[in-house]
C-alpha positions in Angstrom: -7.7 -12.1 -30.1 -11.0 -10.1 -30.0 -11.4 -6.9 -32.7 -9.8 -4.0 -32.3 -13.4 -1.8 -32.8 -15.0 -4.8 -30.4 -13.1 -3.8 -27.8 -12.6 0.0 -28.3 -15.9 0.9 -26.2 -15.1 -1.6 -23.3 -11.5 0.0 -23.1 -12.6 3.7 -23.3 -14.7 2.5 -20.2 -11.6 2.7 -18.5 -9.1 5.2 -20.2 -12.1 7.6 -20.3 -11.8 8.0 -16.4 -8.1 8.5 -16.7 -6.5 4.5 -16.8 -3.7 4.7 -18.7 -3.3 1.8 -21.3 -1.1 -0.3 -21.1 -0.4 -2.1 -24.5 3.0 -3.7 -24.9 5.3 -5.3 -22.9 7.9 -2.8 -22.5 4.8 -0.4 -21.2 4.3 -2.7 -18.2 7.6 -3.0 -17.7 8.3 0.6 -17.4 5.7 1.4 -14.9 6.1 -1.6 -13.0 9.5 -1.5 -12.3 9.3 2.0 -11.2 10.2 1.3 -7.2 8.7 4.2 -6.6 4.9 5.1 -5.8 1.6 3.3 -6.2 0.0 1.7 -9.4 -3.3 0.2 -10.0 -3.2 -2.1 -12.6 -6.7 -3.8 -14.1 -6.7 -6.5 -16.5 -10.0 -5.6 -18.5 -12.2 -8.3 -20.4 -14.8 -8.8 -22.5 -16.6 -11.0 -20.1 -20.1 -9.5 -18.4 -18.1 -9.5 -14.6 -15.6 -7.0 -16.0 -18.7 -4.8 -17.7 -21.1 -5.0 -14.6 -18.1 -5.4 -11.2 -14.5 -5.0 -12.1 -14.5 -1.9 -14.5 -17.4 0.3 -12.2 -15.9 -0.9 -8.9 -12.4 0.3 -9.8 -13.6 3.5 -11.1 -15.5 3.9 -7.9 -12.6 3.3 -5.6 -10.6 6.2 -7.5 -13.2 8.4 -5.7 -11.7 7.8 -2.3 -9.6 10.4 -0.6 -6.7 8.3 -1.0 -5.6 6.6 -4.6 -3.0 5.4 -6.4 -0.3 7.1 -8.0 -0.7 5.7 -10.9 -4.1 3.7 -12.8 -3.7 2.0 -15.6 -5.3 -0.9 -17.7 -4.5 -4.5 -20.1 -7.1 -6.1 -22.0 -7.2 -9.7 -21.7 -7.5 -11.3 -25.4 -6.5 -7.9 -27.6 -2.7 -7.0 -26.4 -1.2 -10.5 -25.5 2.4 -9.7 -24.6 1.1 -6.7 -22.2 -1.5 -9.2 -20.1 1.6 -12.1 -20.3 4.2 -9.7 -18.9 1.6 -7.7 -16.4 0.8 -10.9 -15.1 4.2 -11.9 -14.6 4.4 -9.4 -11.9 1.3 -10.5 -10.3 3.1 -14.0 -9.8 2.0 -16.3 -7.5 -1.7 -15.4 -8.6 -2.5 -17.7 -11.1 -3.6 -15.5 -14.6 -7.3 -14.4 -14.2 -9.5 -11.9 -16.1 -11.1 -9.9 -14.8 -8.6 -9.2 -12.2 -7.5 -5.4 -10.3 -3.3 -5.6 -9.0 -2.5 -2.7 -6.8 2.0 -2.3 -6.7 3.9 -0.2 -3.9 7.0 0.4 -4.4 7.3 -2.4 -7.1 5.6 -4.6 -5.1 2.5 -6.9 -5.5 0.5 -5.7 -2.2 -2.9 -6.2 -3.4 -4.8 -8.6 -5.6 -8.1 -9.2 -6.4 -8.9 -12.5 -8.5 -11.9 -13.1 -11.1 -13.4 -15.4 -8.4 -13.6 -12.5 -6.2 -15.2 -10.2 -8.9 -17.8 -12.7 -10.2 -21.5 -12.0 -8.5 -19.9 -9.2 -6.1 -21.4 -5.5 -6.6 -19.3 -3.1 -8.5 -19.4 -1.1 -4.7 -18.4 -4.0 -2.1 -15.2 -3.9 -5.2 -14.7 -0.4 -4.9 -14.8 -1.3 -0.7 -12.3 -3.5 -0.6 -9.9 -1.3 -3.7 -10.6 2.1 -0.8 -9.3 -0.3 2.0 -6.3 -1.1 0.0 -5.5 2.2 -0.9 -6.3 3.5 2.4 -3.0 1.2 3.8 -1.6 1.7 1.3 -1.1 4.8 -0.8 
């Protein structure tokens, strides 16, 4: 588990442009069993793909006409029962962090895996999150 005041700037990198936290497994829970209505969920890291690709691209797509309901955010290595129980819902993807989920309707309809993040530009991200939502929300 990484230090709380380690991670503190590379979470506010996300709840500063309006992703709420998620930080316990009854959080996730309750927004992902709402079967109502679109959620983003990222699972943040410390690692350089989620500081240079996943974190800007996903707060580029939240520009696009069309978004989710609902963005929020687990960190990967700080709140441990949040990420296990997230990623429970984003069964059959194996766990991977960096990683972006979006849910309709309390369903998995989009997933984008670390291997997809890794050496891709924060906007061809964004691209293919604005495509999503575009079907989808």
């Amino acid at each position: 588990m990484y230090p709380a005041d380690l991670v503190a700037p590379m979470q506010r990198d996300l709840t500063d442009h309006g992703f709420e936290p998620l930080n316990t497994a009854d959080s996730v829970k309750e927004v992902l069993d709402t079967k109502e209505g679109t959620v983003l969920v990222v699972v943040n890291s410390v690692c350089g793909c989620a500081a240079a690709n996943a974190r800007p691209g996903a707060k580029l797509a939240l520009q696009n006409g069309k978004t989710p309901d609902k963005a929020t955010t687990v960190f990967a290595g700080v709140d441990k029962d949040a990420v296990d129980t997230a990623r429970m819902y984003m069964l059959p993807y194996p766990p991977s962090s960096p990683s972006i989920a979006l849910f309709k309707d309390g369903k998995l309809v989009h997933f984008i895996e670390r291997h997809q993040i890794e050496g891709r530009m924060a906007e061809h991200i964004a691209e293919n999150l604005k495509m999503a939502f575009d079907q989808h929300c």
